[in-house]
C-alpha positions as CSV (number, residue, x, y, z in Angstrom):
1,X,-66.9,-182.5,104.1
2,X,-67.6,-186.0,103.4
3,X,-70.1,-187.0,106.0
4,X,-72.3,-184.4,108.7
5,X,-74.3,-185.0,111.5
6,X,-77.7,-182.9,111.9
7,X,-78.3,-182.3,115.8
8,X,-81.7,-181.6,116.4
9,X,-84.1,-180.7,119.6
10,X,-86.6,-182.1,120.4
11,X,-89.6,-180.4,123.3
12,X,-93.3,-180.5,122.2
13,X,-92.3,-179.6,119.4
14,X,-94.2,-182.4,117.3
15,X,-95.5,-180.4,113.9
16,X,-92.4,-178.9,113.4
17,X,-90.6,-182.6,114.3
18,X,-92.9,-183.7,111.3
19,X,-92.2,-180.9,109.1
20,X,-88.3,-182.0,109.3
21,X,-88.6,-185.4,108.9
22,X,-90.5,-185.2,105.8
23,X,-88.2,-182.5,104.3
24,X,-85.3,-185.2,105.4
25,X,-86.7,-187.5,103.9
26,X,-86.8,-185.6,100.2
27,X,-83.0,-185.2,100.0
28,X,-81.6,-186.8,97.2
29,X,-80.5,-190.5,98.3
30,X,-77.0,-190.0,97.8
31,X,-77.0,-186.7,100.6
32,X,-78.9,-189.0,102.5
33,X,-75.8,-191.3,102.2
34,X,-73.9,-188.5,104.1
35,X,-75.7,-187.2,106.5
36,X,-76.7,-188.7,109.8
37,X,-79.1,-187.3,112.0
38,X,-79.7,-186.8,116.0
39,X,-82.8,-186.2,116.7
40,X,-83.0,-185.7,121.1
41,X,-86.1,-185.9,123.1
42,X,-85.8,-183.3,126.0
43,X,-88.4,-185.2,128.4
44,X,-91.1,-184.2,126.5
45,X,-94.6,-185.9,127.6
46,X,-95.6,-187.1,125.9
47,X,-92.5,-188.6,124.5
48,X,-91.5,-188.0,121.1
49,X,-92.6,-190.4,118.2
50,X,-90.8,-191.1,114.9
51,X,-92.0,-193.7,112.8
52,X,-89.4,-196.3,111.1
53,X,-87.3,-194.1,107.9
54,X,-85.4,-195.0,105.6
55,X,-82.4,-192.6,106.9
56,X,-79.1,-192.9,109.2
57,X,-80.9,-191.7,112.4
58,X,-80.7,-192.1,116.0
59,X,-82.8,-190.6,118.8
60,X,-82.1,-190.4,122.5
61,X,-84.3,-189.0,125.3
62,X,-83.1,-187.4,128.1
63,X,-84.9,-188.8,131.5
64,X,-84.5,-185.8,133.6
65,X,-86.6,-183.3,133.4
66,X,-84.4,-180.3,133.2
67,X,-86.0,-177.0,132.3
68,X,-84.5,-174.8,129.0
69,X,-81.6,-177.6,128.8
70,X,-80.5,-176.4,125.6
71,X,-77.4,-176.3,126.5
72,X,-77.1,-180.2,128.0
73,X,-79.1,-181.2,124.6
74,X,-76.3,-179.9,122.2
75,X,-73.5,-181.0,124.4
76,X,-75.1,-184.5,124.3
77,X,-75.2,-184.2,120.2
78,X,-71.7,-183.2,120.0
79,X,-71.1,-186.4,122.3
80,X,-72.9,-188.7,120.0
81,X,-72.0,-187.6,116.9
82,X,-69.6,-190.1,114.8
83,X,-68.7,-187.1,113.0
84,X,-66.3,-184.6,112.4
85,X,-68.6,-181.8,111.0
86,X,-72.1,-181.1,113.0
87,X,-75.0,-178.9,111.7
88,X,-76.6,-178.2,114.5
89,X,-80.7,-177.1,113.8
90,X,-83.1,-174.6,115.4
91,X,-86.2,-176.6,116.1
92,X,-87.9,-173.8,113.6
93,X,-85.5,-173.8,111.0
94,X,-85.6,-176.0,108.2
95,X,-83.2,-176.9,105.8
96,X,-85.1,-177.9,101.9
97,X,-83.2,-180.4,100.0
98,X,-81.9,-177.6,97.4
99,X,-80.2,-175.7,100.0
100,X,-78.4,-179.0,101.5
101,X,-77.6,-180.2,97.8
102,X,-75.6,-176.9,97.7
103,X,-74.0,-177.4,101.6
104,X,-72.4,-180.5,100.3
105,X,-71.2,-178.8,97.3
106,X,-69.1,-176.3,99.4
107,X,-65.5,-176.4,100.7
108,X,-65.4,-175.6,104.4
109,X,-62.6,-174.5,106.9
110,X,-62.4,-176.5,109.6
111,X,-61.1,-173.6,111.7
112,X,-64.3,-171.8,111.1
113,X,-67.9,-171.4,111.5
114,X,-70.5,-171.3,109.2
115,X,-74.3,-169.7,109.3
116,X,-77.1,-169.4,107.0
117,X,-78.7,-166.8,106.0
118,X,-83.1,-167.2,106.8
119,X,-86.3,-166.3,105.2
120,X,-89.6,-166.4,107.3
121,X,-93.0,-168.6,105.7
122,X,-94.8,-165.2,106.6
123,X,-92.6,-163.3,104.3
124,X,-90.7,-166.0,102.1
125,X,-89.9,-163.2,99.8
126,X,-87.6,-161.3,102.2
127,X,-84.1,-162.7,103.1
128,X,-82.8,-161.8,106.3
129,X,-79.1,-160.8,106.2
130,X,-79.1,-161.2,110.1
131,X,-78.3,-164.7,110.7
132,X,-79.5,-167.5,113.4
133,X,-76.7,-168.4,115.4
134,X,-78.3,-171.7,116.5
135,X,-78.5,-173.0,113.1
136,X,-74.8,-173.3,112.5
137,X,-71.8,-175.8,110.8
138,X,-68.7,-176.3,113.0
139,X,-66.4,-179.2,113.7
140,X,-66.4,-181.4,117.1
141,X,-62.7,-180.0,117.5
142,X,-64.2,-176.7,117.4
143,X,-67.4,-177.0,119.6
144,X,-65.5,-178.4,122.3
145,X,-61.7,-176.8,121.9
146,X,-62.9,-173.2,120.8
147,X,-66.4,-172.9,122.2
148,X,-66.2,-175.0,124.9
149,X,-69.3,-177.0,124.7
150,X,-72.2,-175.3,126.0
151,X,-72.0,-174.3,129.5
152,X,-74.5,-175.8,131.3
153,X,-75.1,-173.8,134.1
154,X,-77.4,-171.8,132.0
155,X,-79.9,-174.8,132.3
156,X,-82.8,-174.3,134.1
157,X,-83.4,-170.7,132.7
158,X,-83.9,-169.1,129.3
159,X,-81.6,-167.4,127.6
160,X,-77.9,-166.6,127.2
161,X,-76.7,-169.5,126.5
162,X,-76.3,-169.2,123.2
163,X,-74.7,-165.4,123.7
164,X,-71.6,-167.4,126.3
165,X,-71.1,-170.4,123.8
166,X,-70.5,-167.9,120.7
167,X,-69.0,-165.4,122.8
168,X,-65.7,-167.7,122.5
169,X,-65.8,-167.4,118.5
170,X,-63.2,-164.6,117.1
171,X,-65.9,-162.9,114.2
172,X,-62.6,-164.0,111.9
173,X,-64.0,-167.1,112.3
174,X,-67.4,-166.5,111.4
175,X,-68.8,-167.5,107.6
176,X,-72.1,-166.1,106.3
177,X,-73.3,-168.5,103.8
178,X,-74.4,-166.4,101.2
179,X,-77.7,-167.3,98.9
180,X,-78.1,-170.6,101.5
181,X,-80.9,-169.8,103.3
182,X,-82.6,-172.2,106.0
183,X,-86.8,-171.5,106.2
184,X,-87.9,-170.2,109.5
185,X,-91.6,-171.2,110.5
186,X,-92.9,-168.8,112.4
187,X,-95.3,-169.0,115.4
188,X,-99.1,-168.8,112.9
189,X,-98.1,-171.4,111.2
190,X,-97.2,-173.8,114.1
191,X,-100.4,-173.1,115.8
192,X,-99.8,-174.5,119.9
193,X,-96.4,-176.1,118.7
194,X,-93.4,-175.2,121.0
195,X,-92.4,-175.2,124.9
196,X,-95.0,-174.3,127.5
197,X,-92.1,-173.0,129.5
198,X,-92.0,-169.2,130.3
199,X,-89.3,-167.0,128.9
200,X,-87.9,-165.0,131.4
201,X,-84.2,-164.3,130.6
202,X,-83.2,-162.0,133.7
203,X,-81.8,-164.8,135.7
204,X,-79.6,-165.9,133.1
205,X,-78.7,-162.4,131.9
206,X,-77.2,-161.9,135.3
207,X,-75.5,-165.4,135.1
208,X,-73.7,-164.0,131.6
209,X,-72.6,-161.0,133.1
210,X,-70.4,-162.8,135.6
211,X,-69.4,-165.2,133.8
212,X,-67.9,-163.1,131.1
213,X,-66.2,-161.2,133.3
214,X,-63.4,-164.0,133.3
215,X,-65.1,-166.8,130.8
216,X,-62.3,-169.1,130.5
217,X,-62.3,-169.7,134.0
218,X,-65.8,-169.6,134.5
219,X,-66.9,-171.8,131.8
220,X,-68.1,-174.7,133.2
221,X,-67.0,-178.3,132.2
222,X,-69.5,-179.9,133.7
223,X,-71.2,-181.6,131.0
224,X,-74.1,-183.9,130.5
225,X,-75.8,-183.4,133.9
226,X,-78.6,-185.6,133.5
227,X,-79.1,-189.6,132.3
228,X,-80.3,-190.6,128.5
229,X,-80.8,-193.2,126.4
230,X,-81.3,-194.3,122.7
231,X,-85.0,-195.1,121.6
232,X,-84.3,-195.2,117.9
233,X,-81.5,-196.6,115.8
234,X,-82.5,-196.4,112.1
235,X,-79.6,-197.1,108.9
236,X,-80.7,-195.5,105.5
237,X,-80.3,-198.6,102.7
């Protein structure tokens, strides 16, 4: 893997947005070299704000505001990426420079999928053998020809989306990274960072149930559902 693209969402989420850039910023120069990263604004208001870096980053705001569009926000990063390998971040999850050193130094399938395994700040002590899905290595190829993209029927409620995208991923394709392990912040430490949106997952939970019921067919290809456009174009030099 020569070059990656880091997808990450963005929704009033602006300590943790901070907390990321900073860590970005403290890879060594030549990762930095590699990596380029997508940083997407889901109509937050107030807008996201990232001062001028020195890295390869671009960030795009979508205009329409579009409850839990998860789903529409990767399928945009896929879109974007000039990439053929995308990491795509949990907004809580953060990857140190050590850790992305040692991504870098791995080979990688193309025809699989790749997790880390997590720690919590409340408990760094403790690794978690049970991975996060949404933090996660895959090529374009296999985000849109195996997974489908995200189905973005699933936006406007929470939950499940996640389950349907993965859902099309045999486990032989599934890599557990061992001794990588991404940082998750948890809730204390964020203090009001994070959506103001409600979780209620029941509508969506019914959505899964018929969809899996024949998912090929009822995947939706109706992607990118909403209008965008790039408010920062920075080149690391």
């Amino acid at each position: 893997m020569d070059k990656l693209s880091v997808i990450y969402p963005y929704f009033h989420s602006e300590r943790m947005l901070s907390i990321h850039l900073n860590t970005w910023d403290s890879y060594p120069d030549y990762i930095k070299e590699k990596i380029n990263f997508i940083v997407i604004d889901d109509c937050s208001d107030p807008p996201m704000h990232i001062p001028e870096m020195n890295l390869n980053l671009k960030g795009f705001r979508i205009l329409d505001n579009i409850k839990w569009n998860q789903p529409g926000v990767r399928n945009l990063g896929a879109t974007v990426a000039e990439t053929d390998w995308l990491l795509f971040a949990d907004t809580d999850m953060v990857i140190s420079a050590d850790i992305m050193v040692q991504v870098f130094e791995r080979e990688f399938d193309p025809e699989k999928l790749y997790n880390f395994q997590r720690k919590r700040m409340s408990n760094p002590n403790v690794i978690h053998h049970k991975i996060h899905k949404c933090t996660a290595i895959m090529t374009k190829n296999l985000f849109w020809n195996i997974g489908l993209g995200y189905d973005e029927d699933f936006c406007g409620e929470y939950g499940f989306d996640d389950s349907f995208f993965f859902s099309f991923f045999e486990k032989e394709r599934w890599v557990t990274m061992e001794g990588l392990v991404v940082t998750e912040y948890d809730k204390e430490f964020l203090e009001d960072d994070g959506t103001p949106l409600v979780r209620n997952p029941g509508p969506n939970k019914k959505l899964f149930r018929e969809k899996r019921k024949d998912k090929y067919t009822n995947h939706s290809r109706d992607y990118i559902r909403f209008s965008y456009m790039k408010v920062y174009d920075y080149l690391y030099s």
